[in-house]
C-alpha positions as CSV (number, residue, x, y, z in Angstrom):
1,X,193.1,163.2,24.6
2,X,189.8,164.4,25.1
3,X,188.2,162.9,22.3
4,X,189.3,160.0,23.5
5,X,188.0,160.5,26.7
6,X,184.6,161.5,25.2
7,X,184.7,158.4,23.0
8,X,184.7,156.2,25.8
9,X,182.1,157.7,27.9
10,X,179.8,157.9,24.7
11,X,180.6,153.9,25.1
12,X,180.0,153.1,28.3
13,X,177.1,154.7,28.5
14,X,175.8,153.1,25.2
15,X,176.6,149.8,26.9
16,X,174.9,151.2,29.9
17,X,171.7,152.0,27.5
18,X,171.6,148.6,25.7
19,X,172.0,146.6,29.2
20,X,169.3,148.8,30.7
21,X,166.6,147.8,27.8
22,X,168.1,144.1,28.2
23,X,167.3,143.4,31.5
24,X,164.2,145.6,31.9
25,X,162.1,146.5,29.1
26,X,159.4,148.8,30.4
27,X,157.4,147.6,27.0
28,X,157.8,143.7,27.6
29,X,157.3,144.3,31.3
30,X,153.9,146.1,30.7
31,X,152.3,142.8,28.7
32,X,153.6,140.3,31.0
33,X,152.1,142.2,33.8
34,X,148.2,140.7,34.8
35,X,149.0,137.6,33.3
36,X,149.6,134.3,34.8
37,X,152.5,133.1,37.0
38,X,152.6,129.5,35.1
39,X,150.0,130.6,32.1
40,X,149.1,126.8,31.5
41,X,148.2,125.6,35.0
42,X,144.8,126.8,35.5
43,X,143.5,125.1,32.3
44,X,145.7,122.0,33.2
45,X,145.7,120.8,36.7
46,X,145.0,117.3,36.2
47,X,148.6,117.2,33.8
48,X,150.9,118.3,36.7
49,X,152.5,115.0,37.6
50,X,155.0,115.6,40.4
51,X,156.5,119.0,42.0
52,X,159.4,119.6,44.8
53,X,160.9,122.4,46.9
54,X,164.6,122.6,47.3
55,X,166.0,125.2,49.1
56,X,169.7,127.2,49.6
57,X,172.6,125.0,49.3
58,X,170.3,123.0,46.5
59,X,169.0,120.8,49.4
60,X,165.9,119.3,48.6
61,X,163.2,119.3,51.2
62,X,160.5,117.9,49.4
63,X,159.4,115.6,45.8
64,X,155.6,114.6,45.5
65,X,154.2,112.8,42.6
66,X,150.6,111.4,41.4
67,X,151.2,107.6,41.1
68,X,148.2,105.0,40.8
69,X,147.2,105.6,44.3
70,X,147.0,109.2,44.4
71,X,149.5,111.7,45.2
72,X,152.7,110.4,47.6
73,X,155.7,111.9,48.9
74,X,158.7,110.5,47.1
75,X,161.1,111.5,49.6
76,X,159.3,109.6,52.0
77,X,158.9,106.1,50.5
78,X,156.4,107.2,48.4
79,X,153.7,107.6,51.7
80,X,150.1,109.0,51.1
81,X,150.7,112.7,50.4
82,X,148.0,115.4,52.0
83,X,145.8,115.8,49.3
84,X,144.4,118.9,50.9
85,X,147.4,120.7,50.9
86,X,148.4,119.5,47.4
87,X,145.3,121.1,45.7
88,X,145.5,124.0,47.6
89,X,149.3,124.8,46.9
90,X,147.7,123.7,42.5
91,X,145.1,125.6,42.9
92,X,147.1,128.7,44.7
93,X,149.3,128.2,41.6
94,X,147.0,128.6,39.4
95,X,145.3,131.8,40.7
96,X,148.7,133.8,40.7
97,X,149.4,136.4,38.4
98,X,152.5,138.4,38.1
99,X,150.8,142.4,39.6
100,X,154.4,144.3,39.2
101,X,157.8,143.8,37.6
102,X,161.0,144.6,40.2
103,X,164.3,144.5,40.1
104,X,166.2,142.1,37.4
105,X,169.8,142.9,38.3
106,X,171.5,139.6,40.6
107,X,173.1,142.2,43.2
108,X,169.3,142.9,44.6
109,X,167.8,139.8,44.1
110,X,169.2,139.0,47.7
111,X,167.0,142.1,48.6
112,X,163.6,140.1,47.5
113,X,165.1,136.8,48.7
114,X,164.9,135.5,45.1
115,X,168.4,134.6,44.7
116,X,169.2,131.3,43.5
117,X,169.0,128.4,45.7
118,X,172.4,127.1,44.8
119,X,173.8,130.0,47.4
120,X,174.2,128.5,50.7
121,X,172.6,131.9,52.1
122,X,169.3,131.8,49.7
123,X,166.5,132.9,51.4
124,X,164.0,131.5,48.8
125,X,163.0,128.0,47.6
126,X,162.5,126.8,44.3
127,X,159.7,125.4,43.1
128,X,160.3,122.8,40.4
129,X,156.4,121.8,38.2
130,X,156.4,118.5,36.3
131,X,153.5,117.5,33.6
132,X,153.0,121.0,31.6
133,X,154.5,122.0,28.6
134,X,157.8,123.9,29.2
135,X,160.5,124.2,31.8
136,X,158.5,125.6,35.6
137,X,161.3,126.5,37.5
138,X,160.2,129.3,40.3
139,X,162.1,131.2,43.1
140,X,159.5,132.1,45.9
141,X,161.2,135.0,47.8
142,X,160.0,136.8,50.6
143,X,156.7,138.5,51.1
144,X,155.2,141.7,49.9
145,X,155.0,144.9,51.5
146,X,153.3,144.4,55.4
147,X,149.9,144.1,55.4
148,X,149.7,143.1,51.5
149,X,148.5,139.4,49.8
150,X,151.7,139.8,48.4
151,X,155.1,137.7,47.1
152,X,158.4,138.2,44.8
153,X,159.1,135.3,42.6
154,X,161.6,134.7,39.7
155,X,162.4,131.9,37.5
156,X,165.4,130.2,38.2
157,X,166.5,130.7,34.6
158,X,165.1,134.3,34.0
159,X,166.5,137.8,35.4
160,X,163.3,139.8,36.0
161,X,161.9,139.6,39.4
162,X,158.0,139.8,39.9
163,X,156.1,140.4,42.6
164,X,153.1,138.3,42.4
165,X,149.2,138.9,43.7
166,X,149.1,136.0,45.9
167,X,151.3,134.9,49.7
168,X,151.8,131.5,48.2
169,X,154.1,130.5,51.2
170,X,155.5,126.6,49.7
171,X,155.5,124.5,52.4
172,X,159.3,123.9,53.4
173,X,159.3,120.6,55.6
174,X,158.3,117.7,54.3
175,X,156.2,116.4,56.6
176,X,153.7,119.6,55.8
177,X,153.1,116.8,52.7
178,X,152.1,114.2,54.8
179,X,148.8,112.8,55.1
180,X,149.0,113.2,58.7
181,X,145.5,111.6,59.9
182,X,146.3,107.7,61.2
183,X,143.3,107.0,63.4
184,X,140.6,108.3,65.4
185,X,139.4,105.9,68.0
186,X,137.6,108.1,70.6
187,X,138.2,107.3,74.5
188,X,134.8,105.8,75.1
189,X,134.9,103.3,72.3
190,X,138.2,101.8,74.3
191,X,137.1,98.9,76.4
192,X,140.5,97.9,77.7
193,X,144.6,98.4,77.5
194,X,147.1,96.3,78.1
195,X,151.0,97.6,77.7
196,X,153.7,94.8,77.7
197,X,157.0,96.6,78.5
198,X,160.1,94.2,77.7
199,X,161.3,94.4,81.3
200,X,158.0,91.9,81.9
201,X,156.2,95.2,83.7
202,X,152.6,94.8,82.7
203,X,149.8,98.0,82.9
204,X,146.4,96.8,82.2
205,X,143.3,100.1,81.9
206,X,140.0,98.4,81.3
207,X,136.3,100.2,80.7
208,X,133.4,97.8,82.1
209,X,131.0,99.7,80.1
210,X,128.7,100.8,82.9
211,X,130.1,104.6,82.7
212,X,131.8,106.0,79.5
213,X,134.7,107.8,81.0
214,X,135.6,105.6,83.9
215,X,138.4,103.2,83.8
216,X,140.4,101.3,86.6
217,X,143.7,100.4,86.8
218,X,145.0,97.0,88.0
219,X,147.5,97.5,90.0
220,X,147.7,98.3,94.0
221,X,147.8,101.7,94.8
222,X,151.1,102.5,97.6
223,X,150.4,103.9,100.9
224,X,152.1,107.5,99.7
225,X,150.5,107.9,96.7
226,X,147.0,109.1,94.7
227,X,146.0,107.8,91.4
228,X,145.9,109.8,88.6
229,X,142.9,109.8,86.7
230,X,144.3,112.1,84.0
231,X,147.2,109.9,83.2
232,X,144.7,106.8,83.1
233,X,142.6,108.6,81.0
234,X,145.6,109.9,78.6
235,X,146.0,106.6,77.9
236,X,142.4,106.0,77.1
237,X,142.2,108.9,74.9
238,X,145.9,107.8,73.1
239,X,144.3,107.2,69.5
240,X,142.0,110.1,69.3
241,X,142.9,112.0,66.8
242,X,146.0,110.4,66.4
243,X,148.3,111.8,63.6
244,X,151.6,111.5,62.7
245,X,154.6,113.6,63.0
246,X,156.6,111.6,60.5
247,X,157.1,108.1,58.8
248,X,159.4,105.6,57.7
249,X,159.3,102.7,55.8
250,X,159.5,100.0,58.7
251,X,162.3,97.2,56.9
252,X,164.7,100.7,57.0
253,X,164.7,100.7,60.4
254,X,167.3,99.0,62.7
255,X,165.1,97.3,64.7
256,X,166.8,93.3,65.1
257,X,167.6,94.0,68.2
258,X,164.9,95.7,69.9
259,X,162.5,94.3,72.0
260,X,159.7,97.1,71.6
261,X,156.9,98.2,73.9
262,X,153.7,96.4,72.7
263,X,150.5,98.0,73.8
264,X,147.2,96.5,72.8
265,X,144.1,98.6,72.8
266,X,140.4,96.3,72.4
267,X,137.2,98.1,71.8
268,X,133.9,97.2,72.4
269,X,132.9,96.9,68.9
270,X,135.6,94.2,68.0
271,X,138.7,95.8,67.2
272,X,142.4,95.5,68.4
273,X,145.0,97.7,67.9
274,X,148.2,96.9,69.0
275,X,151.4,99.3,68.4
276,X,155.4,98.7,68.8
277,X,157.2,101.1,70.1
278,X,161.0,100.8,69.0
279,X,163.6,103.3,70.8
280,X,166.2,104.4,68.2
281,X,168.8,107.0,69.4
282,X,166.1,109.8,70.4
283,X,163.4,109.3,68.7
284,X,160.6,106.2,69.2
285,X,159.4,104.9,65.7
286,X,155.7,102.8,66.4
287,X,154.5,100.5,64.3
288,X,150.5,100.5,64.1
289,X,147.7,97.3,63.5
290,X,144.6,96.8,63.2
291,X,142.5,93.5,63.5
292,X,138.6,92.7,63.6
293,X,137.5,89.8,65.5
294,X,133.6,88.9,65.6
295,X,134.3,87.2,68.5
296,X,135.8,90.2,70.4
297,X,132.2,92.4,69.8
298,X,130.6,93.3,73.6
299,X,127.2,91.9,72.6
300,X,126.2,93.4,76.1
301,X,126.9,97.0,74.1
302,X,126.1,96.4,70.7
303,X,122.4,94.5,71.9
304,X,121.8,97.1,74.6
305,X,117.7,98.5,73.0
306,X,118.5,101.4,75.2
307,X,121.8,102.8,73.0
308,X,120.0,104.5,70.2
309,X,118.7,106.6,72.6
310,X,121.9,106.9,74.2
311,X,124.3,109.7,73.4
312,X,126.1,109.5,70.2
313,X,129.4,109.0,71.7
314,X,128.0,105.5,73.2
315,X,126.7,104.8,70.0
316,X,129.4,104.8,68.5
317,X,130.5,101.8,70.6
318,X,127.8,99.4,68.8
319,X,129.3,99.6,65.1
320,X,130.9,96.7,64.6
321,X,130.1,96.2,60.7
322,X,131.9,99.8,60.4
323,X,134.9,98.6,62.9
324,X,135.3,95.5,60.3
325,X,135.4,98.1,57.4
326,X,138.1,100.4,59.5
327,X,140.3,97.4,59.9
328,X,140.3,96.5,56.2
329,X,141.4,99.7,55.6
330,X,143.6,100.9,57.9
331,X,145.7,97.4,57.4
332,X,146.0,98.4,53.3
333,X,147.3,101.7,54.7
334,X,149.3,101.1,57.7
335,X,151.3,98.2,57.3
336,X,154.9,98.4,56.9
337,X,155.1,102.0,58.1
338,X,156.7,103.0,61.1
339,X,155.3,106.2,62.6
340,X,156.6,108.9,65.3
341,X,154.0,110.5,67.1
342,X,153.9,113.5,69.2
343,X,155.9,113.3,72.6
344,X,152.6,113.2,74.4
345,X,150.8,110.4,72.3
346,X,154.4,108.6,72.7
347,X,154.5,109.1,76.5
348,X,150.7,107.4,76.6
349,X,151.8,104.8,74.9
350,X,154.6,103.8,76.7
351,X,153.6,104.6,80.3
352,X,154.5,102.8,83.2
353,X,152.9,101.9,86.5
354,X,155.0,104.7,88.1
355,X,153.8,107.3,85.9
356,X,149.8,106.7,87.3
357,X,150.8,107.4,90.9
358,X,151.3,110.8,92.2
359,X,152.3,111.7,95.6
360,X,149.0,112.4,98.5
361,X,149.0,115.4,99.5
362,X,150.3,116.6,103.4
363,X,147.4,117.1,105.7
């Protein structure tokens, strides 16, 4: 009986030995330390053809791929992908190298958030590379130790666990792939705005060009109330900087029977710009275009002798050969899209009358 006994511990701990050097060979560990996360990327950047991030429940978040006009986010109708934040996340890629091997048994990978993504609990996402040789397949867990450049990875196929020299931090939404940048038509280039709401309510802002910053309303101002220069000038200042906070492709949209909010900006160097706003559910989807007209240039600001030694914001009034070129391009980039825009940037461009009146204070 106790041979027997012996026997079979002498087993299990033989099976105990074998699985040990199976899943984490000190001697195999030791060479694949230093090297490269994905070994072919940093000679091959140009090859990768299309990546995306799924995460627990094996819900895909993101898909990006190079097509003929650059890199575009798949999941979004193929719209222009931040190529910024692309060649960072490549070139991030690239740089990483494994520092330090950790656990490969499945009961901790939960511990390093490296689990795979197929649990509805994962705490990683896995990062899926197209275009080089071999199957790219990569858990990125949580981060290092505090205070450490530091992140655990595995590959979604493999059991050792790494902890690599780099915070590579994949981008989960997708809009963090966007190219976010729409237009940036700064407040003193605006000469007037009209907003057309469907309930026939009209708001008209105009600029005379006399004084950058100063535009009128035209409406009557009640005996109660003060107008408000800030919301006038929000207005005004509604395509500065203008980005987006998402997109759709426009014909998607169920918009037949929508009568939208049509505002129509005109600057002084011959552009219009006219957005749609269409209300669906909660959110307000606006379509964006942009025309030149010759005929619409302010020849009283463009053949002012006085502007180039006027301050560059004035100056940049006068362009209309670089307006014409803005419109060319923003039409090849912007039409068919349907955008939504920050709360703010969708409150400008929506207002009405009531919003630029404020109550006069007592006294």
């Amino acid at each position: 009986m106790k041979s027997k006994t012996l026997l079979l511990l002498l087993g299990a701990l033989a099976i105990g030995v074998i699985a040990y050097y199976f899943n984490s060979d000190p001697i195999q560990q030791s060479a694949d330390a230093n090297t490269h996360l994905i070994p072919d990327l940093v000679d091959n950047l140009n090859s990768v053809s299309k990546f995306a991030v799924t995460e627990s429940g094996g819900v895909l978040l993101s898909e990006v791929s190079k097509s003929e006009n650059g890199w575009v986010v798949d999941n979004r109708d193929g719209y222009q992908a931040n190529i910024a934040a692309v060649r960072l996340m490549l070139t991030g890629l690239a740089d990483a190298k494994l520092a330090e091997a950790k656990t490969s048994n499945p009961d901790n990978y939960s511990k390093l958030g490296v689990e795979d993504v197929s649990h509805i609990k994962a705490q990683g996402v896995l990062f899926t590379l197209e275009g080089l040789d071999g199957v790219n397949d990569i858990i990125f867990g949580n981060n290092g130790s505090s205070g450490k450049n530091t992140q655990y990875v595995r590959r979604k196929d493999g059991q050792q666990s790494w902890l690599i020299n780099k915070k590579l931090n994949i981008k989960r939404a997708v809009t963090d792939w966007l190219q976010k940048d729409i237009l940036d038509i700064p407040p003193e280039r605006i000469k007037s705005v009209q907003i057309q709401h469907p309930d026939s309510e009209i708001v008209n802002i105009a600029n005379d060009g006399e004084e950058e910053y100063e535009y009128t309303l035209d409406a009557s101002i009640p005996e109660d109330m003060s107008l408000s220069e800030s919301e006038i000038y929000q207005v005004a200042n509604a395509l500065s900087s203008l980005q987006l906070r998402d997109v759709a492709t426009f014909s998607t949209l169920n918009t037949e029977s929508i009568v939208p909010v049509v505002t129509i900006f005109k600057t002084f160097d011959g552009l219009t710009i006219t957005t749609k706003a269409y209300t669906l559910e909660i959110d307000k989807y606006f379509t964006v275009e942009v025309e030149f007209s010759a005929a619409d240039v302010d020849l009283n600001i463009v053949n002012n002798e006085n502007q180039t030694e006027s301050t560059s914001d004035s100056a940049l009034k006068s362009d209309p050969k670089a307006a014409a070129e803005l419109a060319e391009k923003s039409k090849q980039r912007l039409n068919g899209w349907a955008y939504l825009f920050p709360n703010i940037t969708q409150d400008a461009l929506t207002k009405k009358l009531d919003n630029f009146f404020i109550p006069k204070e007592a006294g």
